[in-house]
C-alpha positions as CSV (number, residue, x, y, z in Angstrom):
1,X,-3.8,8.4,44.5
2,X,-2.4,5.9,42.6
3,X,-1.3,8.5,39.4
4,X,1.7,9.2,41.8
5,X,4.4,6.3,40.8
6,X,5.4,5.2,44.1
7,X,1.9,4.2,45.3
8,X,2.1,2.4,41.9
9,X,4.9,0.7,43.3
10,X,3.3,-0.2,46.5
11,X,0.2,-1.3,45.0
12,X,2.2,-3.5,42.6
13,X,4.1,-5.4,45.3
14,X,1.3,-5.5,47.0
15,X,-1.1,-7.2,44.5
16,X,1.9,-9.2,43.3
17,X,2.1,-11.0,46.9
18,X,-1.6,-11.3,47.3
19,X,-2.1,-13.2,43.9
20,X,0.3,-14.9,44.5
21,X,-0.2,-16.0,48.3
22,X,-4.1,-16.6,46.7
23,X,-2.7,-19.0,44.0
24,X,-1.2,-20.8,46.5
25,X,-4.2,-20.6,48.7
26,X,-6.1,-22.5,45.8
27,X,-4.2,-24.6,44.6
28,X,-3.3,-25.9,48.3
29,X,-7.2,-26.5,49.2
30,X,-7.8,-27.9,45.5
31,X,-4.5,-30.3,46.3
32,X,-6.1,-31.5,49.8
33,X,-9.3,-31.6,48.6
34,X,-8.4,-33.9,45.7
35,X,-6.4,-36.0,47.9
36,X,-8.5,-36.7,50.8
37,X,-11.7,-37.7,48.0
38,X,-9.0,-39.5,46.4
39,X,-8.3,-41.5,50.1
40,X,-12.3,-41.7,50.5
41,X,-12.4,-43.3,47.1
42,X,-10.1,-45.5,48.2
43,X,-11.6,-46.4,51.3
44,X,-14.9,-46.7,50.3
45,X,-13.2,-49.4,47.3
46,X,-12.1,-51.5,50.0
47,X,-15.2,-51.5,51.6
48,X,-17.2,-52.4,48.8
49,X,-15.3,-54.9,47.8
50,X,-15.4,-56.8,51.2
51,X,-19.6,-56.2,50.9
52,X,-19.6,-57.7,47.5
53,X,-17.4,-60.9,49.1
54,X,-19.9,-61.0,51.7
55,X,-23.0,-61.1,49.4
56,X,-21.8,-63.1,47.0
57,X,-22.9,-66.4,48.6
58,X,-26.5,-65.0,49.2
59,X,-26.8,-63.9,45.4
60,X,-25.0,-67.4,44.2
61,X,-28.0,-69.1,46.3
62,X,-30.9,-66.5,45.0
63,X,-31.9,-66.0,48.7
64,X,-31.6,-62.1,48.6
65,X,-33.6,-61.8,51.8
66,X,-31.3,-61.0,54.2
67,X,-29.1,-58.6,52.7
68,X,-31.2,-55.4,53.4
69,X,-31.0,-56.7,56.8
70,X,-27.0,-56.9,56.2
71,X,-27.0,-53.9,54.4
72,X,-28.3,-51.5,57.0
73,X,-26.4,-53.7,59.9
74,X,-23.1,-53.0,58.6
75,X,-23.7,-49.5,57.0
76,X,-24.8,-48.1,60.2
77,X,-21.6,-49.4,61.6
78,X,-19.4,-48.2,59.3
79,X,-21.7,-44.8,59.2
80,X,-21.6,-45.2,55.1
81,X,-24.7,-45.4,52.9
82,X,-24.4,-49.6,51.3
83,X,-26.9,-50.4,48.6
84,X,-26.7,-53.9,47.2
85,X,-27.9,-54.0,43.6
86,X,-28.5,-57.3,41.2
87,X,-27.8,-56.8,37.9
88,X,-30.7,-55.9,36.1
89,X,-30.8,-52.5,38.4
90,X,-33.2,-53.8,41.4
91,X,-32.0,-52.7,44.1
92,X,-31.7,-55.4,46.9
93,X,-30.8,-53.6,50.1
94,X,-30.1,-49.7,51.3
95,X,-28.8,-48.8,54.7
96,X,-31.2,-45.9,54.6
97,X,-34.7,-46.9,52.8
98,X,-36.6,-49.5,52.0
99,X,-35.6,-51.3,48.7
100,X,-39.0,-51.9,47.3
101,X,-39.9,-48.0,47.3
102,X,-36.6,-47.3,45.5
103,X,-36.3,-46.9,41.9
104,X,-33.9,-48.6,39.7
105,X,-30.4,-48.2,39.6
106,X,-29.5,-49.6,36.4
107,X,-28.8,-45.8,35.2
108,X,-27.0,-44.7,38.1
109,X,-23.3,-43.9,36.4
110,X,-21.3,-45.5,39.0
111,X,-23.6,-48.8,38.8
112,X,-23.1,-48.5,34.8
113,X,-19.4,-48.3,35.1
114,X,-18.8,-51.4,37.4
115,X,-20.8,-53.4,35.0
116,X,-18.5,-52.3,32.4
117,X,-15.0,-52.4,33.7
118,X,-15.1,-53.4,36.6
119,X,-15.1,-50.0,38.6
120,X,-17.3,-47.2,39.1
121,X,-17.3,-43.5,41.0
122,X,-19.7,-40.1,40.8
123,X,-19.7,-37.5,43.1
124,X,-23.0,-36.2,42.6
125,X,-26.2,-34.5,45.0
126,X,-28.4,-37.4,46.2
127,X,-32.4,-36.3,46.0
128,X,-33.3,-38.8,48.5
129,X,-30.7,-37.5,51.4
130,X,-30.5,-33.9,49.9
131,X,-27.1,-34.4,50.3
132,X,-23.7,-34.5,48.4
133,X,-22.4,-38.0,48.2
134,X,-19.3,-40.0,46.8
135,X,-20.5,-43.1,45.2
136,X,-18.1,-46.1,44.9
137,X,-19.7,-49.4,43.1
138,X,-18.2,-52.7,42.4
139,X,-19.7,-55.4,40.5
140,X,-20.9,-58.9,42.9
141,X,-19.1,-62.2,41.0
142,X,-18.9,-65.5,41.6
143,X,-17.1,-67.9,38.9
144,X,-16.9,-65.3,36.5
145,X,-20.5,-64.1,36.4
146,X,-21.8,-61.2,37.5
147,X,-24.9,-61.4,39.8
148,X,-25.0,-57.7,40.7
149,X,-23.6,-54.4,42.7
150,X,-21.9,-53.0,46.0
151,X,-22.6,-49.7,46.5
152,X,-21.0,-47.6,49.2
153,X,-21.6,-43.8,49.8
154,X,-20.1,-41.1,52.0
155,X,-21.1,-37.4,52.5
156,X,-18.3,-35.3,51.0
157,X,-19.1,-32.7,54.3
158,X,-16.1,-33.8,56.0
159,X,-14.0,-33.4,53.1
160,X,-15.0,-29.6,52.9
161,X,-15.2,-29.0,56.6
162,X,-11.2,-30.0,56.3
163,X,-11.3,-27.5,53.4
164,X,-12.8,-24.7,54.9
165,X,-10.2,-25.1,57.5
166,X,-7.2,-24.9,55.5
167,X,-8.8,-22.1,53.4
168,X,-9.4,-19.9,57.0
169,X,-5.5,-20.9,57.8
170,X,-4.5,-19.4,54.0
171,X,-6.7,-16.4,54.6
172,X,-5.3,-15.3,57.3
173,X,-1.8,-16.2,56.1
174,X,-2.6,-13.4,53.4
175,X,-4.2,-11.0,55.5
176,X,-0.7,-10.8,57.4
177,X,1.0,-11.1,54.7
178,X,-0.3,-8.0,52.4
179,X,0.1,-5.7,56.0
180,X,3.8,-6.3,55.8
181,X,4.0,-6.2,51.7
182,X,2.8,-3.0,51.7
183,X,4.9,-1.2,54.9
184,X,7.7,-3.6,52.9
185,X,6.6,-1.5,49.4
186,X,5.6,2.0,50.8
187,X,9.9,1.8,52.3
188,X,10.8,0.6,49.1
189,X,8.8,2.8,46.8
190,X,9.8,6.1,48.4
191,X,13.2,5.7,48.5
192,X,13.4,4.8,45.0
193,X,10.8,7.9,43.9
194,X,12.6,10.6,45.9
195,X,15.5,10.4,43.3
196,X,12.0,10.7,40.4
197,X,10.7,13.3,41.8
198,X,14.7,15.8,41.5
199,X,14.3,14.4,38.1
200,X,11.0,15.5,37.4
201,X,11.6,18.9,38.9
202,X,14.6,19.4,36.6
203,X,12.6,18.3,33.7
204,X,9.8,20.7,34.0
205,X,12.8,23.8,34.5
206,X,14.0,22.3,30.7
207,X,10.6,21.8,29.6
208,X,10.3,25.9,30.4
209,X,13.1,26.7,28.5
210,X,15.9,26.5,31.0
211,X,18.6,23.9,29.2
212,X,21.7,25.0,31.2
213,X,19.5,23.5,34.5
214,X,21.8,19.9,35.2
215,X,20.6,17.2,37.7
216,X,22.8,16.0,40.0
217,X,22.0,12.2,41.7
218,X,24.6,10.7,43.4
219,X,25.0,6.6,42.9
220,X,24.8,4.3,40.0
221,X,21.8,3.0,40.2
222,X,19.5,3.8,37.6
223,X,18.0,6.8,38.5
224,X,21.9,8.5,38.1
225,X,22.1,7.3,34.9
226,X,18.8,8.3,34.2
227,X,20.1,12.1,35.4
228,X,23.3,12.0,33.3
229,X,20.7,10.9,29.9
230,X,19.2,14.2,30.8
231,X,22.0,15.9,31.2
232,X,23.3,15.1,27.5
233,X,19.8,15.6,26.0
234,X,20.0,19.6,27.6
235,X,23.2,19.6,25.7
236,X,21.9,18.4,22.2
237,X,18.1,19.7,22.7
238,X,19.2,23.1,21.9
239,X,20.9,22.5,18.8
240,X,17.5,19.8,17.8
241,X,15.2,22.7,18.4
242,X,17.5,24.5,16.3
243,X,17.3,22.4,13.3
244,X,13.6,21.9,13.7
245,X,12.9,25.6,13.3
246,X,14.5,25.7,10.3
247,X,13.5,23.1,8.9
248,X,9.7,24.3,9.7
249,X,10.4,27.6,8.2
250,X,11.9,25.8,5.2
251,X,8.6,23.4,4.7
252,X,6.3,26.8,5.6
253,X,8.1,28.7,2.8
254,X,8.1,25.9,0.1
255,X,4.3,25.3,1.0
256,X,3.6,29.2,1.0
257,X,5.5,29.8,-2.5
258,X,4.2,26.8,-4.4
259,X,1.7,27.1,-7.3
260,X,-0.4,24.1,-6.5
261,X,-2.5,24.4,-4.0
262,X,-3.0,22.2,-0.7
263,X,-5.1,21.3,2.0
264,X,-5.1,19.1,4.9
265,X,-8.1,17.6,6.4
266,X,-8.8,15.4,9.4
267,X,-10.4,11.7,9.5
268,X,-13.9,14.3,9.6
269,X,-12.9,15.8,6.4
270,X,-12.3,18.9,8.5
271,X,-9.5,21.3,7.0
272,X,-6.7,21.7,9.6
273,X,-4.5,23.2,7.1
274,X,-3.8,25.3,3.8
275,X,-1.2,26.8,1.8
276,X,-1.1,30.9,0.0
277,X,-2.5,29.3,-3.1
278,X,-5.1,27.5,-1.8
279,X,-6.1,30.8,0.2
280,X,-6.2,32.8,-3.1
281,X,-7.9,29.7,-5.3
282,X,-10.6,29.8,-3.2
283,X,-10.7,33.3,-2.4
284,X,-10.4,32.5,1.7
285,X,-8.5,32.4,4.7
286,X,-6.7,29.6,6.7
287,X,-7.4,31.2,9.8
288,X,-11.7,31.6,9.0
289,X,-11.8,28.1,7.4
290,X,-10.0,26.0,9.9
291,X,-12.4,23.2,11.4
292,X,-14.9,24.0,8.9
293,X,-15.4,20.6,6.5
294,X,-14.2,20.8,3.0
295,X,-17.7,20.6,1.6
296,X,-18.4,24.0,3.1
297,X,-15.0,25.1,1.9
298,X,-15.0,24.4,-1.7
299,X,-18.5,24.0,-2.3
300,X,-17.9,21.0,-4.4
301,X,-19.1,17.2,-3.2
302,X,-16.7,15.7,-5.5
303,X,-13.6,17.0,-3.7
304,X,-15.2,15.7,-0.5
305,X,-16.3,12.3,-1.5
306,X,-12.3,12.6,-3.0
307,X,-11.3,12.7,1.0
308,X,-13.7,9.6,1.9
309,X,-12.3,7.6,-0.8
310,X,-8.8,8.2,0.1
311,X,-9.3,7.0,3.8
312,X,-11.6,4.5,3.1
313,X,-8.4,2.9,0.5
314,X,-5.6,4.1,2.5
315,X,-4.0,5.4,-1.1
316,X,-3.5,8.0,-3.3
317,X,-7.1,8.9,-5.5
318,X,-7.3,11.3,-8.2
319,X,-10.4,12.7,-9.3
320,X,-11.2,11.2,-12.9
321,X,-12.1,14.6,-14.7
322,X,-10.8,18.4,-14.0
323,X,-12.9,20.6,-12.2
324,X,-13.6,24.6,-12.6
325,X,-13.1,26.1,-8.6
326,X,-13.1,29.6,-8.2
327,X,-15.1,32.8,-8.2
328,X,-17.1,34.3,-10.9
329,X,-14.9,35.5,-13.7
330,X,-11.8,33.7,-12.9
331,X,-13.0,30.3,-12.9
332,X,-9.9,27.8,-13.3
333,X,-9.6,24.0,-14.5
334,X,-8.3,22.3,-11.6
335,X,-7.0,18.7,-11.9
336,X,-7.3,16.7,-8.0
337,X,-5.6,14.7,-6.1
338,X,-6.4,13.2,-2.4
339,X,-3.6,11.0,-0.7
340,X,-3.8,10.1,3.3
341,X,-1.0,10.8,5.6
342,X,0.6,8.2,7.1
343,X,0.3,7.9,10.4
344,X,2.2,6.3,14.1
345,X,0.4,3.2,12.8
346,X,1.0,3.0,9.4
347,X,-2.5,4.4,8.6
348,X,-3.8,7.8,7.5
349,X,-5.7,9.7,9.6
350,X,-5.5,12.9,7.7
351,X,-6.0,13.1,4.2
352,X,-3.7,15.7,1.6
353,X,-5.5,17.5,-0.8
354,X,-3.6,18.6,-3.9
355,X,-5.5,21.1,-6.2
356,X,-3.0,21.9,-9.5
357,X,-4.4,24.5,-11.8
358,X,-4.4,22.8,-15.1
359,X,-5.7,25.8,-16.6
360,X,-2.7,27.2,-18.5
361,X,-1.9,23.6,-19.2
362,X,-5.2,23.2,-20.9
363,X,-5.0,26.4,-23.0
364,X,-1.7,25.4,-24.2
365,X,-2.9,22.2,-25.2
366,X,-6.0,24.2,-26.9
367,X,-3.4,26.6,-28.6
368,X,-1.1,23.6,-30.0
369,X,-4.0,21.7,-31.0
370,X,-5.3,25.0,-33.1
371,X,-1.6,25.3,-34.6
372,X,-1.3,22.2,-35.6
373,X,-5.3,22.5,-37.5
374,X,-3.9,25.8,-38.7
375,X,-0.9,24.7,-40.0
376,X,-2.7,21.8,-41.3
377,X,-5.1,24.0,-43.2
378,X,-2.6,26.6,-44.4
379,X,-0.4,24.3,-45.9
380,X,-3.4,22.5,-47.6
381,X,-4.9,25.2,-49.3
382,X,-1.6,26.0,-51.7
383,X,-0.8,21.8,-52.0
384,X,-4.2,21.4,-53.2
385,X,-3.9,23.9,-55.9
386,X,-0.4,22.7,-57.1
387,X,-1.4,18.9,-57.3
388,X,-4.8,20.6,-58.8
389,X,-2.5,22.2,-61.6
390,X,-0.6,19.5,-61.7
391,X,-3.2,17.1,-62.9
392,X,-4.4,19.3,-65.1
393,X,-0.7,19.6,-67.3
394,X,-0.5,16.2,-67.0
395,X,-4.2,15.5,-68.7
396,X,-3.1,17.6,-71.4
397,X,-2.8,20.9,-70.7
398,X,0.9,20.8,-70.9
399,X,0.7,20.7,-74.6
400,X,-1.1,24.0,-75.0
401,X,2.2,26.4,-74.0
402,X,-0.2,29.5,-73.2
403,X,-2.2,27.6,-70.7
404,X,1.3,25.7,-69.7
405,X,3.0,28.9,-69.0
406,X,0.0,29.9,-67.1
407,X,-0.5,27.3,-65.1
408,X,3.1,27.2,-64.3
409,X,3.0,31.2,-63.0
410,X,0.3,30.0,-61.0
411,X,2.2,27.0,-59.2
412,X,4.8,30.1,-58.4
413,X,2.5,31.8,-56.6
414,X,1.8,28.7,-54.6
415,X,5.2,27.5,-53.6
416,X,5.7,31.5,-52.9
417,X,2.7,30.9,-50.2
418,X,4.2,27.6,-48.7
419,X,7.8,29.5,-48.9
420,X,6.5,32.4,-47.2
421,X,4.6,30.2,-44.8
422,X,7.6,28.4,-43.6
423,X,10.1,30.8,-43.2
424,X,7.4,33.1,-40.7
425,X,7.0,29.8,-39.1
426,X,10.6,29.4,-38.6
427,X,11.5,33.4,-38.1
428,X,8.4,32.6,-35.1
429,X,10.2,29.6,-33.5
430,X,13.6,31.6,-33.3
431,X,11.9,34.5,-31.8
432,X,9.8,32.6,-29.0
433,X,13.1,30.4,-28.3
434,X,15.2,33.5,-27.9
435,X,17.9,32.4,-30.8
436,X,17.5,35.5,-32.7
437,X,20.2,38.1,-32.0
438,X,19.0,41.6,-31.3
439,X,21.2,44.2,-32.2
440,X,19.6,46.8,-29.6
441,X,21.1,50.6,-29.7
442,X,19.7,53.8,-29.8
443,X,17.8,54.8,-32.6
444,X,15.7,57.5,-33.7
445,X,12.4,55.1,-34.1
446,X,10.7,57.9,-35.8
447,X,13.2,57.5,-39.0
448,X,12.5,53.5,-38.7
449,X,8.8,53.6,-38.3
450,X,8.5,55.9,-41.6
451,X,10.6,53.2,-43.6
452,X,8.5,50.6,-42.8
453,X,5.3,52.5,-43.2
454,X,7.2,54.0,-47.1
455,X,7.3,50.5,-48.1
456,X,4.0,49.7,-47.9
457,X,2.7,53.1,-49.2
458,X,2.2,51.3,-52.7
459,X,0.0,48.7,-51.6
460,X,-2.3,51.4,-49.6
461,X,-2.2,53.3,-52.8
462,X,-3.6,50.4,-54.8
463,X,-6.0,49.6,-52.3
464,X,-7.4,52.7,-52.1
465,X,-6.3,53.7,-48.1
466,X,-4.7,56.9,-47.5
467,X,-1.9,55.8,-45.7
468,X,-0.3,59.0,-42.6
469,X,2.9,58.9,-40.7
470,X,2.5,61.9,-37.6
471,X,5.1,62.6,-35.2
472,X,5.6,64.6,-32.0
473,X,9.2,65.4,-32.9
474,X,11.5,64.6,-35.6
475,X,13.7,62.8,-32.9
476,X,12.6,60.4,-30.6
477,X,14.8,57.8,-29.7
478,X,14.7,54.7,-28.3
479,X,16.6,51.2,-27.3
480,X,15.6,49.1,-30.3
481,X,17.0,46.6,-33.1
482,X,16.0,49.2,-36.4
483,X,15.5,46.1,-38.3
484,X,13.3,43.8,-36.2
485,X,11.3,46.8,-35.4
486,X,10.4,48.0,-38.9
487,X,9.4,44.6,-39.5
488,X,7.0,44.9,-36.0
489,X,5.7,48.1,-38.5
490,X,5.2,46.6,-41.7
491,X,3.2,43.7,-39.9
492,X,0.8,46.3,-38.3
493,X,0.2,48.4,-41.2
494,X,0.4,45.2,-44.0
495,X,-2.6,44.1,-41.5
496,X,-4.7,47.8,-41.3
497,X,-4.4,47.3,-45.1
498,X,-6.1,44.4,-45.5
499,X,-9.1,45.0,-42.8
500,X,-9.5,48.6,-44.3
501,X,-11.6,49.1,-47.4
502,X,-11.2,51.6,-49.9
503,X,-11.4,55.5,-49.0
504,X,-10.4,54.4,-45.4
505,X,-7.3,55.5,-43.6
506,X,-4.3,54.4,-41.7
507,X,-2.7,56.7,-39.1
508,X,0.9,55.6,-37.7
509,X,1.3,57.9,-34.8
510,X,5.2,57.8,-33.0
511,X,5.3,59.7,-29.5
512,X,6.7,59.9,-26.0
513,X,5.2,58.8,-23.2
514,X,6.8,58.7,-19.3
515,X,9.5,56.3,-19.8
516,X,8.6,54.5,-23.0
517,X,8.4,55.6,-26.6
518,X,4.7,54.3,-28.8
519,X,3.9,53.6,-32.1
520,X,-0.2,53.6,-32.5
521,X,-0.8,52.0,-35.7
522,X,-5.2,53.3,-36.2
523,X,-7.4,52.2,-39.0
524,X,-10.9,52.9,-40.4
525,X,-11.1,49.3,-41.3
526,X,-14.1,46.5,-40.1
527,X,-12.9,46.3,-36.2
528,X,-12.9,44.0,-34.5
529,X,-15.2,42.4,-32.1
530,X,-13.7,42.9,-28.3
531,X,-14.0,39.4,-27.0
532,X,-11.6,38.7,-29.3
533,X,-9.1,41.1,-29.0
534,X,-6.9,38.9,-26.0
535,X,-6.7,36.0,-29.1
536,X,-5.2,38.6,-32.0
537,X,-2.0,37.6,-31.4
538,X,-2.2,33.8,-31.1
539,X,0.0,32.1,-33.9
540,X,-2.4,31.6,-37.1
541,X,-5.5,33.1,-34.9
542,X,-8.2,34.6,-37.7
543,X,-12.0,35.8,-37.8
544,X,-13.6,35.1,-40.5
545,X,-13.2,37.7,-42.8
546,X,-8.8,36.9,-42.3
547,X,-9.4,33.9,-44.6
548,X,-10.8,35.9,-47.4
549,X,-7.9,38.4,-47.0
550,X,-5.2,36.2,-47.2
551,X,-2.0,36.2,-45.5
552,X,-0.6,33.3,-43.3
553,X,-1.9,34.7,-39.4
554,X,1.4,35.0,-38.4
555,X,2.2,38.1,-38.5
556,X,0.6,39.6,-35.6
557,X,2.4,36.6,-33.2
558,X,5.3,37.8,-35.0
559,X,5.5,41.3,-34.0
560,X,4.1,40.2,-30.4
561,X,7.3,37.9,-29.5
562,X,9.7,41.0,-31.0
563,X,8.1,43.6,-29.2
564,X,8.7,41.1,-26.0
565,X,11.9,40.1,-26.7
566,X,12.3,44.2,-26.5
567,X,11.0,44.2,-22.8
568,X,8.3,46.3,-24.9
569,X,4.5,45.9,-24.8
570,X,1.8,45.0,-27.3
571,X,-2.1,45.6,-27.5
572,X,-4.9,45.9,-29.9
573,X,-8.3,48.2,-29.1
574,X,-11.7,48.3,-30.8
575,X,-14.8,49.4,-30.4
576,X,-16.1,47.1,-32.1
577,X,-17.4,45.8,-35.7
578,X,-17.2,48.6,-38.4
579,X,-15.5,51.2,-36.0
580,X,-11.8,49.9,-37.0
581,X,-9.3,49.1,-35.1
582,X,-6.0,50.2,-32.9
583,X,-2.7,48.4,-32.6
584,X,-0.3,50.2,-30.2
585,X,3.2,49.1,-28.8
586,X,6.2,50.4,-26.6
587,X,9.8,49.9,-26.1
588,X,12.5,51.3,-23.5
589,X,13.1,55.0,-24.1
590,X,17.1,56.2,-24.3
591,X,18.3,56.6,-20.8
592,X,15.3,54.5,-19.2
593,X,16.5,52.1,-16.6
């Protein structure tokens, strides 16, 4: 009943009226009550004051053997209770018992107070009348000593008899009262909910979908203004709803399309939510993981005690090491982060889960780290063997001219090795940062890959390796710069040289295929062993054996980045150790879009 807002009203008015008529009610029968013990306190002053006058004499004299007598005379007249008290507590007469079979009265608060100041009062239940009683006591004096106590008592009964009175006249009072607050707030509360309920009718129309419905209230009480605030809001909700799709579809395509991957979990560590690229990281689906808790998810009881610690500080915490997430045989390095989402209250009762795939990151961290090593090692071998030669002319071997001029030849070769070294390294860091300018035209790449495969004929010849240029046609022609791509050749067939021994052979094959021209570059050389095929074209990448041929290991990352920069392809095969090895790469064919 009372969910509907006008018996809300009602009730309100009503229970206004009846604390407040009940307030009243109490604090008119504490008011009387206080006064009329405060008037029976006075009273009963007077009286004991006009006892202790009386007794006095009697006390002054030491002859105490009439005041019982006088203090059940008197009392019974006056229908109060008088006990007459010396001062060390005995008491001396009672209007209702017999002194000697009383105890003493030394302890009694009201008899402790008028031997102290003067004055004394307790309102307390009396064991020997099973009563409650209002004690007044005054102290006996004559010429400045004190020879004992008046006592007077009164049953408070006919205080709370007046009490009870006033308290049936309040009650009743009320009673009346509430009946006509609440016809009073039923009248009131229905004329001023009628106007609520048009209101909530037209809300529930909007709250459908119908924003042209209008309210119309008559008056300017609060309710029409009320009508005209709805009014404006089915003006602007339109264009809000509006914006607010928008802005969803916005948020849901940033969080689809972004390469980190995100979660969001409850105070439960449940996941409500996830992005594309958490879906393919963990190889699941928002829609079969929802409500399931992130341990059962990812599998992993870091991540979740990552979503505990996050609530339990209210803060950002990132995982101190990277973790590997994914399925067998693409396992990724994944570096975590768990921040809670603020809430209505300023705390977080969901928790954000970021998961960035470091992995790339990591393996271009390996790679630098290599080059660097590489570089390192490349450039110590030929300064070690010029500060080596060095030495040795300067210890006297620069006086023997045979040995000088041999020694001197031999520092050539070295500073040819650093020269050579350095200007692949720079040729490498133009290519990769796009600053060399390809001239790319048609050209018939048969008539370039034969020149670059000519110039190294020699060196085949003098290692022993019979060196073969085949062709499908004498023309085949493709987009190309003639010169970067003979270069692509010569670094392919310089490198079959080397790994082939001699009486092996090189074939350089040129053909079509759909809409790309090849050049196969196949050896009978060592092979190579296939796990490391995906590394062959890493800058200074070399087995073992690369050492002991020489060369710088840039050659292959060389011909990579130009057959790129060709929108061309590159790739090595092998079947493995001693079965050689085949380097193949494609560009654009003539007329290829």
């Amino acid at each position: 009943m009372f969910t509907r807002i006008q018996w809300r009203i009602a009730a309100s008015y009503v229970l206004l009226i009846a604390v407040a008529l009940l307030a009243l009610g109490v604090y008119l029968a504490y008011y009387l009550r206080q006064e009329q013990l405060h008037q029976l306190e006075m009273d009963l002053r007077s009286q004991a004051l006009i006892i202790a006058q009386q007794v006095a004499p009697q006390l002054q004299r030491g002859d105490a053997s009439q005041i019982d007598a006088f203090a059940k005379r008197v009392g019974r007249a006056a229908d109060v209770r008088i006990t007459i008290i010396d001062r060390t507590g005995r008491v001396l007469g009672d209007t209702d018992h017999d002194p000697n079979t009383m105890d003493n009265h030394l302890s009694r608060p009201e008899v402790r107070q008028a031997l102290a100041s003067g004055f004394g009062e307790s309102m307390r239940h009396s064991r020997t009348l099973d009563r409650d009683l209002l004690y007044v006591a005054v102290p006996i004096g004559s010429g400045g000593d004190t020879l004992g106590v008046a006592r007077v008592a009164m049953p408070t009964s006919d205080v709370q008899a007046s009490l009870n009175r006033v308290v049936t006249v309040v009650g009743a009072a009320t009673a009346i009262a509430i009946v006509l607050a609440i016809l009073l707030a039923l009248v009131v509360a229905r004329a001023t909910t009628s106007n609520i309920a048009r209101l909530t009718s037209a809300a529930r129309s909007m709250a459908a979908g119908q924003l042209h419905q209008r309210i119309e209230i008559d008056g300017r009480d609060e309710t029409s203004e009320l009508a005209s605030a709805f009014n404006e809001m089915a003006q602007s909700l339109d264009s809000y709803i509006s914006t607010i799709n928008r802005e969803r579809e916005r948020m849901s395509a940033v969080l689809s399309y972004m390469a980190d991957s995100l979660l969001i979990t409850n105070a439960r560590g449940e996941v409500q939510a996830m992005n594309r690229a958490a879906e393919q990281l963990l190889d699941v689906r928002e829609q079969d993981v929802r409500g399931r808790s992130v341990m059962a998810v990812i599998r992993d009881h870091e991540l979740a005690g990552l979503v505990r610690r996050a609530l339990e500080m209210q803060g950002p915490v990132r995982l101190p090491r990277l973790l590997e997430l994914g399925s067998d045989g693409n396992r990724r390095l994944i570096d975590a982060l768990a921040s809670p989402i603020p809430g209505e209250n300023g705390t977080g009762s969901q928790v954000l889960l970021l998961l960035r795939d470091v992995t790339e990151l990591r393996r271009a961290e390996t790679i630098r780290q290599e080059f660097v090593a590489n570089v390192s090692h490349e450039l110590r071998t030929p300064v070690a063997a010029l500060k080596s030669l060095v030495e040795t002319l300067e210890e006297g071997a620069l006086e023997d001219e045979e040995v000088a001029r041999d020694f001197l030849a031999r520092m050539h070769v070295e500073v040819d090795k650093l020269a050579q070294l350095i200007e692949e390294l720079l040729e490498l860091s133009r290519i990769e940062s796009g600053k060399v300018e390809l001239r790319i035209h048609p050209v018939n790449l048969v008539e370039v890959v034969r020149a670059g495969a000519e110039r190294l004929r020699p060196q085949a010849e003098r290692q022993g390796v019979d060196l073969e240029v085949t062709v499908e046609q004498p023309e085949i022609l493709a987009l190309a710069d003639p010169e970067r791509i003979q270069q692509v050749v010569i670094n392919l067939v310089h490198n079959a040289i080397k790994f082939t021994p001699p009486g092996g052979r090189i074939t350089v094959r040129v053909y079509s295929l759909d809409r790309e021209v090849a050049v196969t570059v196949q050896d009978t050389g060592v092979g190579i062993e296939p796990e490391l095929l995906d590394r062959l074209f890493e800058r200074f990448f070399k087995v073992d054996r690369a050492r002991s041929a020489g060369g710088t290991g840039l050659g292959l990352a060389i011909a990579k980045h130009l057959v790129l920069a060709h929108r061309g392809r590159i790739w090595a095969e092998s079947e493995g150790m001693g079965k050689g090895a085949r380097f193949t790469f494609t560009l654009p064919a003539v007329g290829a879009a």
